[in-house]
N, C-alpha and C positions, 0 to 999 in steps of 0.2 A: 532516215533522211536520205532522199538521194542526192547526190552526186552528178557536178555535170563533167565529162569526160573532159580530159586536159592534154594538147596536139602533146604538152611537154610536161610530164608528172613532174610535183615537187615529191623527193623524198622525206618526208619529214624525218626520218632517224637520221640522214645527214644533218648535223649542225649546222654547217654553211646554208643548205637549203632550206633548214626550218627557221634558221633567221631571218630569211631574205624573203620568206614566204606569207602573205596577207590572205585575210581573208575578205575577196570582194562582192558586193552584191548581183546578182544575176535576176532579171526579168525581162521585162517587155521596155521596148523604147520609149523614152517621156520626152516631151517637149517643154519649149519656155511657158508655153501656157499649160501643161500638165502637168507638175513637177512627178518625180516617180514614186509609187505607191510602195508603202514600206512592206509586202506582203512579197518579198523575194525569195528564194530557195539560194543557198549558200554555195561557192565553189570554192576550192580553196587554190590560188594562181601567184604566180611569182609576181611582183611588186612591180617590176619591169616586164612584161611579155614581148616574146621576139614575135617581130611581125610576119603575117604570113609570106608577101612579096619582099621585093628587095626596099633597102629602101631609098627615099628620093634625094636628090644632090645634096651638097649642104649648102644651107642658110645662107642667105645671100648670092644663091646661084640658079633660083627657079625665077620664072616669070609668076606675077601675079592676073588673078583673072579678075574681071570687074566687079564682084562682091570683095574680093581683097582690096582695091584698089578704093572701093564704096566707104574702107574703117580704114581707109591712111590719113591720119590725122593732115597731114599736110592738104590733101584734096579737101577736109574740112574744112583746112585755114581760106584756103580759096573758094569755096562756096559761101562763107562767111563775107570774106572780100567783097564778095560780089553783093550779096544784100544790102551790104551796107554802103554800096554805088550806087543800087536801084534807088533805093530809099531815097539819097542825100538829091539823087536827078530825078525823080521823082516832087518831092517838095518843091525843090525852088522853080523845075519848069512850069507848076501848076501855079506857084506864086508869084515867078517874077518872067521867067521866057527858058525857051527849051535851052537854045543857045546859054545860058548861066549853069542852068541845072546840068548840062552831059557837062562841062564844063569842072564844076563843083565835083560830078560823081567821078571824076577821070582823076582829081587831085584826091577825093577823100582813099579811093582805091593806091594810089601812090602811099598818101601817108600813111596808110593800114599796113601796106608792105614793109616800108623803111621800122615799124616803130615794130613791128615783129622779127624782122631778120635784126636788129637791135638787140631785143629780148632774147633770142636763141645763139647769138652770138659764141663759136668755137671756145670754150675753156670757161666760158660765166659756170658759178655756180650755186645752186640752190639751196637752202635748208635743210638739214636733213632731216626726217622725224626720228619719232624712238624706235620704231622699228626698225630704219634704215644706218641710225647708228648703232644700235645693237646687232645686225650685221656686219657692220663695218668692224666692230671690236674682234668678232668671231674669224674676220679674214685679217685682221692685224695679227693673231695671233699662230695665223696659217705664213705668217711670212715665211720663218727658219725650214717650212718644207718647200719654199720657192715660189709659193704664189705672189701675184702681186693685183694691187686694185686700183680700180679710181672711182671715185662716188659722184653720184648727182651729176653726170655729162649731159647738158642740154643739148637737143639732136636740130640743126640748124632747121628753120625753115619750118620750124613746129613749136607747140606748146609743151612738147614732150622732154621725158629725159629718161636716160637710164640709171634704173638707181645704184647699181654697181655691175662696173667692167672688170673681170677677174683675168688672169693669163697666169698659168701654173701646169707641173708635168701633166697634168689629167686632159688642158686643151683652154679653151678659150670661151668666156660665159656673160652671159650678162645674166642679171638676177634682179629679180623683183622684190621687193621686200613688202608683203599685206599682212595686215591689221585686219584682223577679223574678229568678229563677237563671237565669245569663248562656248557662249550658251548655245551654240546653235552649235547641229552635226554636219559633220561632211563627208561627203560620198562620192563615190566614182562608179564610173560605167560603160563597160565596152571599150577605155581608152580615147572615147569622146565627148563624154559628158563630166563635167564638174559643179557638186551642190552646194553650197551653203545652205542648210536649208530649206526654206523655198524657193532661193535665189539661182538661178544659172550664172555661171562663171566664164560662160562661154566668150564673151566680150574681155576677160582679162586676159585670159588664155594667147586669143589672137592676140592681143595687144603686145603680152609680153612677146610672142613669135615676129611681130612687126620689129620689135626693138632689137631683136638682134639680128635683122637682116638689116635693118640702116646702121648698126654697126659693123656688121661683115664687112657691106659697101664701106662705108669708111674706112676702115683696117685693112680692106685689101688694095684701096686707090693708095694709102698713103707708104703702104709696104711694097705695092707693085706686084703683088702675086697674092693667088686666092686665099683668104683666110675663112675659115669655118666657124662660126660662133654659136655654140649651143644655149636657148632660153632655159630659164628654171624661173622658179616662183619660190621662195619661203613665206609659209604661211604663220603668221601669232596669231595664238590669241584660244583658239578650238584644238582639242584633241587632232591631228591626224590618224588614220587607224593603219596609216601603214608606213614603210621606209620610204620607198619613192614609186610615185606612180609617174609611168610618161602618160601625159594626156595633151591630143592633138600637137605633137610633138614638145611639148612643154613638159619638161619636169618639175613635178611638184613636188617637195616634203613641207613637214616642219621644221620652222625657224631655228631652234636649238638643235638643230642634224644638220647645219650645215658642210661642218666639216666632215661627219662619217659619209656623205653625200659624196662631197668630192674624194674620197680618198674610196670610196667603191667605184665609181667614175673611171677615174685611174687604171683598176682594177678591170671593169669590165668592159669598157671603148673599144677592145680589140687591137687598137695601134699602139704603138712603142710610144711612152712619153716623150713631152717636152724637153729636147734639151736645154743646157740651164741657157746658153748661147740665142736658139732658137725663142725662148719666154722673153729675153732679153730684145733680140730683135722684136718680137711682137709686142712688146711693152712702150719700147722707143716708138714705135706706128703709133699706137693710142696717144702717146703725148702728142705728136701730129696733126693726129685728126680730131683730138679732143684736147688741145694745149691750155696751159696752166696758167695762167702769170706769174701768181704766187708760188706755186710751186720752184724747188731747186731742178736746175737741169739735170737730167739722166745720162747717165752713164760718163 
C-alpha cells in the first residue's frame, strides 16, 4: 500500500503519538453534489494537524465577507422581515389602496421585530434535548477541575442559541451538542470537508463557527477586553474514527470524549492556563452578556 508523505511523521512506537494518531481518508475533492467515492488510499495523520501558515486571529476578531455574512442567521431574520412586508403591502394595496398596504407592511415589519427580539431576549432559556443534557451532565462533572457552564444561551436578535458556554484552564468554548443516525459513517477530508454519509456537514460547521464569534462579541463587550472563544461540535449517535479532528476551524469529537477533549486542549493550546481568578472573571462576563433570572448570583 502506499503511503502519502506526512510535513509531520506520527511515530507510532511513541504512545502518546500512536494515541493521538487517526487514520484519515485521502483522495480527490467531493463536492455537495458529489459526495466522496469510497475508493481512497489510506495516510495515517495526527487527529489535529498543524496548519501550514500561521494562523488567523481569534474568533470574534476577523471581519466576515459576504458569503459569511449570506449564513448569519440574523441577516435571515431580516430578509424574512422583509417578505413578510412585501406580502402584508402587497394584498391590502391591491385590495384596498397603496396608502393602507406600505402602511400595514411598515407595522407588520415592526411587530415581526418586537415579537422576535422578545423571543431571543438575554438569559431566556430553552429546552434542552438529550444530547444537550447529556453534555451538560459530562461538564457538571468537569466542575472540581474548574470549568464552568451555561446551557441553552439564546443569541439576541436571532432564532439561534448556543447550546453550551464552557470557561475552564484549557480557555473559552462553546459546543454544540448533534444527534446524528448511528447507522451512517463519518468521514473527513483535507480539514474541510465533513460526511455523514451522503450528507455535507458543511452548513453546521459554519454555524457552530458563527456561534462563537457572537459569543466572543458578547464576552468581550461585557468584559471590556478581547476574549477568544473556540467552537467544537460533539457528535452522538455514529462511531467517530478518531479523537478530534479540527475541520474548518471547528473541533469535532465524539460526544462521550468530551472531557479527554478538553483536558488534551489544555495540553496542547500552547498557552498557560486559565487562572482560577481569570475563569472567574470570564464567567462573571457570560452572566452579563447571557444573564439568568433564575439563576443565584455569582461570586
Amino acid at each position: 500500500m502506499d503511503w502519502a508523505p506526512l510535513e509531520d511523521p506520527v511515530d507510532l512506537d511513541d504512545p502518546e503519538d500512536a494515541r493521538d494518531a487517526v487514520v484519515v481518508p485521502f483522495g480527490p475533492a467531493a463536492t455537495a453534489e458529489d459526495p466522496p467515492r469510497p475508493t481512497w488510499k489510506l495516510v495515517v495523520a495526527p487527529a489535529e494537524p498543524a496548519d501550514d501558515g500561521p494562523r488567523q486571529p481569534g474568533i470574534g476578531e476577523r471581519l466576515g465577507n459576504l458569503a459569511h455574512l449570506s449564513a448569519n442567521p440574523r441577516i435571515r431574520a431580516w430578509q424574512r422581515r422583509a417578505v413578510i412586508a412585501i406580502i402584508v403591502g402587497v394584498v391590502f394595496a391591491v385590495v384596498v389602496s397603496w396608502r393602507l398596504g406600505l402602511t400595514l407592511a411598515v407595522i407588520a415589519a415592526i411587530a415581526d421585530t418586537i415579537y422576535r427580539s422578545r423571543r431571543g431576549l438575554p438569559g431566556q432559556r430553552v429546552k434542552l434535548t438529550r444530547t444537550q443534557r447529556h453534555t451538560r451532565k459530562q461538564l457538571a462533572k468537569l466542575e472540581r477541575a474548574g470549568y464552568r457552564a451555561m446551557h441553552g444561551n439564546l443569541i439576541p436578535d436571532s432564532e439561534e442559541q448556543i447550546d453550551h458556554l464552557v470557561v475552564g484552564p484549557a480557555g473559552v468554548f462553546t459546543i454544540d451538542s448533534e444527534a446524528w443516525d448511528k447507522h451512517l459513517v463519518v468521514r473527513t477530508k483535507n480539514g474541510l470537508q465533513l460526511w455523514h454519509g451522503p450528507f455535507s456537514k458543511k452548513d453546521r460547521l459554519e454555524h457552530a463557527r458563527w456561534e462563537s464569534e457572537q459569543a466572543a462579541e458578547m464576552l468581550s463587550g461585557a468584559l471590556g477586553s478581547p476574549v477568544t472563544v473556540r467552537p467544537a461540535m460533539a457528535v452522538y449517535g455514529p462511531k467517530i474514527p478518531w479523537d478530534v479532528a479540527t475541520i474548518r476551524d471547528v473541533d469535532v469529537f465524539s460526544g462521550p470524549r468530551l472531557g479527554k477533549y478538553l483536558r488534551r486542549r489544555a495540553r496542547q493550546s500552547g498557552q498557560p492556563p486559565l487562572s482560577e481568578a481569570e475563569i472567574d472573571r470570564i464567567h462573571k462576563a457570560a452572566h452579563q452578556a447571557f444573564p439568568d433570572p433564575t439563576a443565584a448570583p455569582v461570586g
